[in-house]
N, CA, C and O atoms as a GROMACS GRO file, in nm:
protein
  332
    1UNK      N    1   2.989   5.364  16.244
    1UNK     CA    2   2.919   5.473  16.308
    1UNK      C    3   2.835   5.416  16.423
    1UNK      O    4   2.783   5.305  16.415
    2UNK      N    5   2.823   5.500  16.536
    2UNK     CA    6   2.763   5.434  16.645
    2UNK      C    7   2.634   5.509  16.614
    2UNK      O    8   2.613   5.619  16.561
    3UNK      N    9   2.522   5.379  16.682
    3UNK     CA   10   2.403   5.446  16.714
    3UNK      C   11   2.407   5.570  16.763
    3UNK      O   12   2.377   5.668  16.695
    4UNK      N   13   2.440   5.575  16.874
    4UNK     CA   14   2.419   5.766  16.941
    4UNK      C   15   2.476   5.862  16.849
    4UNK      O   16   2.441   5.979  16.867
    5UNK      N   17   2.546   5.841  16.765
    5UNK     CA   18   2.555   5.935  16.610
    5UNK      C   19   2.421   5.902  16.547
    5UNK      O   20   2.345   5.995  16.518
    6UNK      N   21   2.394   5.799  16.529
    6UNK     CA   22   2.271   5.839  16.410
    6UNK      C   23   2.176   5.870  16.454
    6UNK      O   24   2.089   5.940  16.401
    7UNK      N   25   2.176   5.809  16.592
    7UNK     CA   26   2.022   5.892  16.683
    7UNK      C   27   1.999   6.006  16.686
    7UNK      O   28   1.890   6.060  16.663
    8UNK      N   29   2.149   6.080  16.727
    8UNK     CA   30   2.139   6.223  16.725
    8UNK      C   31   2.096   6.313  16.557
    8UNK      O   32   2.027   6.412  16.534
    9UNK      N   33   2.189   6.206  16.452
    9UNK     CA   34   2.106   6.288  16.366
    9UNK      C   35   1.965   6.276  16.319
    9UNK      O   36   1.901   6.370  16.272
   10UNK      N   37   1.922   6.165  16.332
   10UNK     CA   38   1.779   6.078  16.336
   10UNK      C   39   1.693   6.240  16.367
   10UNK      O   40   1.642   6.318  16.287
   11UNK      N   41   1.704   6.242  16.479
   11UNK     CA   42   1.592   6.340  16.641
   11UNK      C   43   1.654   6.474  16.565
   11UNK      O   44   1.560   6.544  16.527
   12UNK      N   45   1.761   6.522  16.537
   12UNK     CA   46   1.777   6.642  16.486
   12UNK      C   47   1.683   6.644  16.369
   12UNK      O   48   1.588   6.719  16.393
   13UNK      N   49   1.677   6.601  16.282
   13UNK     CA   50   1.590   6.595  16.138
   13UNK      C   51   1.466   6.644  16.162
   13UNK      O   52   1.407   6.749  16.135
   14UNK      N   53   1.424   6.485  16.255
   14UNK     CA   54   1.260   6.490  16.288
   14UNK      C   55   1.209   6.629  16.340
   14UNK      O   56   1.112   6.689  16.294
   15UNK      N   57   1.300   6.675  16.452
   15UNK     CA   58   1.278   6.824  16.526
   15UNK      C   59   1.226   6.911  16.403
   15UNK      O   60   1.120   6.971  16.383
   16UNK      N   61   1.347   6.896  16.324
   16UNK     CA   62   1.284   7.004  16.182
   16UNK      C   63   1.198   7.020  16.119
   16UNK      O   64   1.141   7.121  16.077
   17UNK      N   65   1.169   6.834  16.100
   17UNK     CA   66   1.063   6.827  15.980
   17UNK      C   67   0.957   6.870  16.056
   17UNK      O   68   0.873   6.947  16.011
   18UNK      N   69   0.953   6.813  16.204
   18UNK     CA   70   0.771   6.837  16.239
   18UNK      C   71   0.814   6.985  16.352
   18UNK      O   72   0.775   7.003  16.468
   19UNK      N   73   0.899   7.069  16.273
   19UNK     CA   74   0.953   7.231  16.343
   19UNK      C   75   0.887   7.219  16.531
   19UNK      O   76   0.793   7.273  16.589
   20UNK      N   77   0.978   7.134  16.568
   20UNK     CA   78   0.955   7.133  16.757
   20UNK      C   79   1.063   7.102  16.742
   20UNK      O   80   1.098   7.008  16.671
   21UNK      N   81   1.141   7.176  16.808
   21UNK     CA   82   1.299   7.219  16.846
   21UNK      C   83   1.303   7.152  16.997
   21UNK      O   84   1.415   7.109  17.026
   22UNK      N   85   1.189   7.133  17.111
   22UNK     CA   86   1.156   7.115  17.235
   22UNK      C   87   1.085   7.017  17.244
   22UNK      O   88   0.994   7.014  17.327
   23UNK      N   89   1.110   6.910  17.158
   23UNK     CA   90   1.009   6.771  17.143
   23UNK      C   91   1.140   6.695  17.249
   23UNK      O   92   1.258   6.729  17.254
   24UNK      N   93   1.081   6.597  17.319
   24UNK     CA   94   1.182   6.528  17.383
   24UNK      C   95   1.171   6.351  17.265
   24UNK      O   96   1.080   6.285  17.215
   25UNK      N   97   1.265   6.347  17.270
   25UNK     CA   98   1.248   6.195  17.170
   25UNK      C   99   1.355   6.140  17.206
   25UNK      O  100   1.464   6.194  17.225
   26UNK      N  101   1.310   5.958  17.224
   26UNK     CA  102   1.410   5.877  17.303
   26UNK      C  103   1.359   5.790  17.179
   26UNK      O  104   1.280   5.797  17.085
   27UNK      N  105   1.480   5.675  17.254
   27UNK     CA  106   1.469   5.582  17.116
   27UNK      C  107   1.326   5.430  17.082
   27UNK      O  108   1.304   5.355  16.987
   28UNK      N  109   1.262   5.450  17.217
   28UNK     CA  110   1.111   5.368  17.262
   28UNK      C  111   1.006   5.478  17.230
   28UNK      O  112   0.889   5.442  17.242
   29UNK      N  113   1.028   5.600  17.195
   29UNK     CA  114   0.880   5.664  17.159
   29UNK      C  115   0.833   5.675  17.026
   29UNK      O  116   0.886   5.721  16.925
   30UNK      N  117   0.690   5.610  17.053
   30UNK     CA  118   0.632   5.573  16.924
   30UNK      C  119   0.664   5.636  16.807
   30UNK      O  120   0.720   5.741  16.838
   31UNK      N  121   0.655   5.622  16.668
   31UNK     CA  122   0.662   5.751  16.553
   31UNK      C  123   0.534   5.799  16.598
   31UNK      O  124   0.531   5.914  16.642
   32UNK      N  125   0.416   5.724  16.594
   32UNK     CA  126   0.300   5.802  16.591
   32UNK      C  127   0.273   5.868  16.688
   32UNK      O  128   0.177   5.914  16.625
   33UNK      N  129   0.265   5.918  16.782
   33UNK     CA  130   0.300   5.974  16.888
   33UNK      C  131   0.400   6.123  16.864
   33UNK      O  132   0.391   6.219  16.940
   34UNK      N  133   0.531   6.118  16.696
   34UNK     CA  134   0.586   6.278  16.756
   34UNK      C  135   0.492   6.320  16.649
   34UNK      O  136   0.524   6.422  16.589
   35UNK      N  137   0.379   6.259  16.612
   35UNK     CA  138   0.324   6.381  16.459
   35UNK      C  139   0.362   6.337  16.324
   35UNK      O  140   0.264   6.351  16.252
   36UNK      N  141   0.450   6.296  16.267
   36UNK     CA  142   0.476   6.228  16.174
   36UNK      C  143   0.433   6.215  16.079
   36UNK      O  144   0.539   6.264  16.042
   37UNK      N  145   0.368   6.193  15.972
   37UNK     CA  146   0.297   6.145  15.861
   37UNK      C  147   0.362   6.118  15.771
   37UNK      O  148   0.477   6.160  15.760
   38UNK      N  149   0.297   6.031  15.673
   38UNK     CA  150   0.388   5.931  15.543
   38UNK      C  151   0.471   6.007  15.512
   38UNK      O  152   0.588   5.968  15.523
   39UNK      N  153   0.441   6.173  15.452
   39UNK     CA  154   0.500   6.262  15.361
   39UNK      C  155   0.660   6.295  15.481
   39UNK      O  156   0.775   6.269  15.444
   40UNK      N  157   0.629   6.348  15.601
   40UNK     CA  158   0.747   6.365  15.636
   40UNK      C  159   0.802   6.244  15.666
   40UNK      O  160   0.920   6.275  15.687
   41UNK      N  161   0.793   6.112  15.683
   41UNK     CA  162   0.852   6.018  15.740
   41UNK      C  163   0.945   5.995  15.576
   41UNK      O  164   1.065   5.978  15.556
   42UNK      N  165   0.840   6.004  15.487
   42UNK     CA  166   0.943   5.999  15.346
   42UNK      C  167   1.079   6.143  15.339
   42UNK      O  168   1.187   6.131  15.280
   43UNK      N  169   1.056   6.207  15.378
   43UNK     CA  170   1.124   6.370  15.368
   43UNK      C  171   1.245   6.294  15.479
   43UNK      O  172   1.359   6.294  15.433
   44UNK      N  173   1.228   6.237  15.604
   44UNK     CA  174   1.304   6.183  15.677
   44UNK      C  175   1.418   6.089  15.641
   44UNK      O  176   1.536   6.109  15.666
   45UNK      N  177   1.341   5.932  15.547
   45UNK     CA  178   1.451   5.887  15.447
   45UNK      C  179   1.501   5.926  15.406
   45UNK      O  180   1.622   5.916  15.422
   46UNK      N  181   1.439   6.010  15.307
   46UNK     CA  182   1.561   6.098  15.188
   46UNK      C  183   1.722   6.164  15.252
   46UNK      O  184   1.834   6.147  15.204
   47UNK      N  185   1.689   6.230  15.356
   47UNK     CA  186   1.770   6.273  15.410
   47UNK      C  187   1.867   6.238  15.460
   47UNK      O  188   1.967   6.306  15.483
   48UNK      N  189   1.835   6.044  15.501
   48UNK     CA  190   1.910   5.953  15.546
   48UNK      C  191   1.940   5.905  15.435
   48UNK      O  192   2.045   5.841  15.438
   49UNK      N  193   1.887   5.909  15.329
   49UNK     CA  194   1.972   5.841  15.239
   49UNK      C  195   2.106   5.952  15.164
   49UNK      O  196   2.225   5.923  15.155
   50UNK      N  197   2.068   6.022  15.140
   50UNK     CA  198   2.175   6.175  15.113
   50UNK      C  199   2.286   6.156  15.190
   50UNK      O  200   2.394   6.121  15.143
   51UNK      N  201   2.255   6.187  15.359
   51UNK     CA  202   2.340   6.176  15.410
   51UNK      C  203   2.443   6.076  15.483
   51UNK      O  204   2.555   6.098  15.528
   52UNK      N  205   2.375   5.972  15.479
   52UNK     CA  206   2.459   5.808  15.452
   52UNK      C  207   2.481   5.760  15.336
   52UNK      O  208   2.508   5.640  15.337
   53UNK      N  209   2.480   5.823  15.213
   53UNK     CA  210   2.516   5.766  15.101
   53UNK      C  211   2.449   5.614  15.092
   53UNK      O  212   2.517   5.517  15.058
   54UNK      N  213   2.324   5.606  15.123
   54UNK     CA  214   2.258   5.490  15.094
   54UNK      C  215   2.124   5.469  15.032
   54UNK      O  216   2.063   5.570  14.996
   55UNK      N  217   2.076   5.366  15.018
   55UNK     CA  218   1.959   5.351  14.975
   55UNK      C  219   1.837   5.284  15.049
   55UNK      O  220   1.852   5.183  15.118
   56UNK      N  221   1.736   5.334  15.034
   56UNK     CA  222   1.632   5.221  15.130
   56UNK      C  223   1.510   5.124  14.985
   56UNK      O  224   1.446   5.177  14.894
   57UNK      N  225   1.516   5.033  15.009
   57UNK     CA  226   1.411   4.970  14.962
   57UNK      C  227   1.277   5.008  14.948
   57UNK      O  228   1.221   5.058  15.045
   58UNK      N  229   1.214   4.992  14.838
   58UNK     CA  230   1.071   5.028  14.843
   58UNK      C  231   1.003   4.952  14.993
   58UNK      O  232   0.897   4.982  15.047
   59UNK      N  233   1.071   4.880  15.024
   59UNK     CA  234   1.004   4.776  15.143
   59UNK      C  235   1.031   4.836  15.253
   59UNK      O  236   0.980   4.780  15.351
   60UNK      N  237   1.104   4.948  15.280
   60UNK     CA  238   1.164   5.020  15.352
   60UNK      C  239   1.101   5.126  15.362
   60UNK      O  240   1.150   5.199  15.448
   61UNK      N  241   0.966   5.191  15.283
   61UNK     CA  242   0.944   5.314  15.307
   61UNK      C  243   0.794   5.306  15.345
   61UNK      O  244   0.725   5.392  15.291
   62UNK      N  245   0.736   5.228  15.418
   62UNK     CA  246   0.610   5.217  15.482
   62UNK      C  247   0.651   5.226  15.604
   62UNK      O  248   0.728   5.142  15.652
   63UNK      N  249   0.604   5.329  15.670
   63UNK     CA  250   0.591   5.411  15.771
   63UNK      C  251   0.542   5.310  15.925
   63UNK      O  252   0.576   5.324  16.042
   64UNK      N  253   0.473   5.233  15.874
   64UNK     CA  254   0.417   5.124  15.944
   64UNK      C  255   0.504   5.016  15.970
   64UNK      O  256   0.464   4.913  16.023
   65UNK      N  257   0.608   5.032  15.939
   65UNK     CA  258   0.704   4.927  15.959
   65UNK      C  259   0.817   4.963  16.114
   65UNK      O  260   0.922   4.903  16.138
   66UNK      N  261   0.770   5.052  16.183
   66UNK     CA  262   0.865   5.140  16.176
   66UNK      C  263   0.778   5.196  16.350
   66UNK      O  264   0.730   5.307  16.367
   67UNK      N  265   0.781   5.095  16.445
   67UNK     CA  266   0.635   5.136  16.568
   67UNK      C  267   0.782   5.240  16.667
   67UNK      O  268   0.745   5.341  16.728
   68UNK      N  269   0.893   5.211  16.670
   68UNK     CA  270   0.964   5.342  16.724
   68UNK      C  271   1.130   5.367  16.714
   68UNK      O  272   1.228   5.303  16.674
   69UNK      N  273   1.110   5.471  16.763
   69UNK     CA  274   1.268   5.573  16.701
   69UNK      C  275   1.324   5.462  16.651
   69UNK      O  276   1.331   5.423  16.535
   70UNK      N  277   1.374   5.403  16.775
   70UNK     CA  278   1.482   5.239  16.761
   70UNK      C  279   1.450   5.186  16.642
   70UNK      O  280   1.548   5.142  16.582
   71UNK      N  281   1.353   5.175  16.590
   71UNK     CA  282   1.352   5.093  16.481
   71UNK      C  283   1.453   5.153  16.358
   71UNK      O  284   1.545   5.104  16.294
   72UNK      N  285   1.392   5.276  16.360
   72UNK     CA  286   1.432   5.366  16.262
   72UNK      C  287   1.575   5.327  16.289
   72UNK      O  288   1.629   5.256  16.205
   73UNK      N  289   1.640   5.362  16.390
   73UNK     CA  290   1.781   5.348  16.412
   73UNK      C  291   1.831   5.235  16.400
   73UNK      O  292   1.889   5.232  16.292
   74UNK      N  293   1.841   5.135  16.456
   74UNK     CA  294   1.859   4.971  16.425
   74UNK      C  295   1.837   4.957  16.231
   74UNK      O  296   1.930   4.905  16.170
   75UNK      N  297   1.751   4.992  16.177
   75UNK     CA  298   1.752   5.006  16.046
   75UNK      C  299   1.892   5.070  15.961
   75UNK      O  300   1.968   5.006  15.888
   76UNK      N  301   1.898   5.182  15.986
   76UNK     CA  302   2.028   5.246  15.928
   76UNK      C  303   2.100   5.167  15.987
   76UNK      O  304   2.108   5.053  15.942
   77UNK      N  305   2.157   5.193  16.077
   77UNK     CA  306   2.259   5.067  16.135
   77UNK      C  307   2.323   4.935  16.048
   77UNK      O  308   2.418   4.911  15.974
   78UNK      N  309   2.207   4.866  16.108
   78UNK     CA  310   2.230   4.734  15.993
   78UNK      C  311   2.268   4.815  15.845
   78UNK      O  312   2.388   4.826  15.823
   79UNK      N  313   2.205   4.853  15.777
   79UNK     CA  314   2.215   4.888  15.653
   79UNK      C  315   2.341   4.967  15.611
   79UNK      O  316   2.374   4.986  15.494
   80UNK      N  317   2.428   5.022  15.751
   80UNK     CA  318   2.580   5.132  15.708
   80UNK      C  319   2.684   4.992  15.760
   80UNK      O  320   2.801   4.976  15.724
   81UNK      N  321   2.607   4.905  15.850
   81UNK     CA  322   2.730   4.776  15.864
   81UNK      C  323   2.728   4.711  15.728
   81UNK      O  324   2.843   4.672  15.705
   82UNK      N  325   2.661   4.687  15.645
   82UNK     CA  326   2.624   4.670  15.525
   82UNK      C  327   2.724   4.609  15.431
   82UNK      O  328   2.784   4.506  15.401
   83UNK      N  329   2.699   4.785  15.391
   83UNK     CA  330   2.808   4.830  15.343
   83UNK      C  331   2.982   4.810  15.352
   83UNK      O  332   3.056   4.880  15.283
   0.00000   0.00000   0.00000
């Protein structure tokens, strides 16, 4: 799967969770910066894990690990080459 697939579903999610349909999000803008918080950034995994049939590490779900989009993305990534 290419990045620009998971980006796109990445930015689709987030739009939802933090309901801005008109948020612009690239793959250098901060998390903290679209609104975010632990609870949805966790609501965000889950969803990636559901829908990649994968798992994230407890080491994986601090929010702080995580300074933008790219990260998030480069993360799944590695983790579906993985596999």
């Amino acid at each position: 799967m290419s990045k620009d697939k998971i980006f796109e579903v990445v930015t689709g999610k987030i739009k939802e969770i933090i309901n801005n349909s008109e948020m612009e999000i690239t793959v250098d803008k901060k998390i903290e910066s679209i609104g975010m918080n632990s609870i949805d950034f966790i609501r965000l995994l889950v969803f990636l894990e559901d829908t990649y049939d994968m798992e994230f590490s407890d080491d994986d779900l601090v929010i702080g690990d995580y300074e933008v989009i790219g990260d998030v993305i480069d993360k799944i990534y590695t983790m579906l080459e993985e596999v």
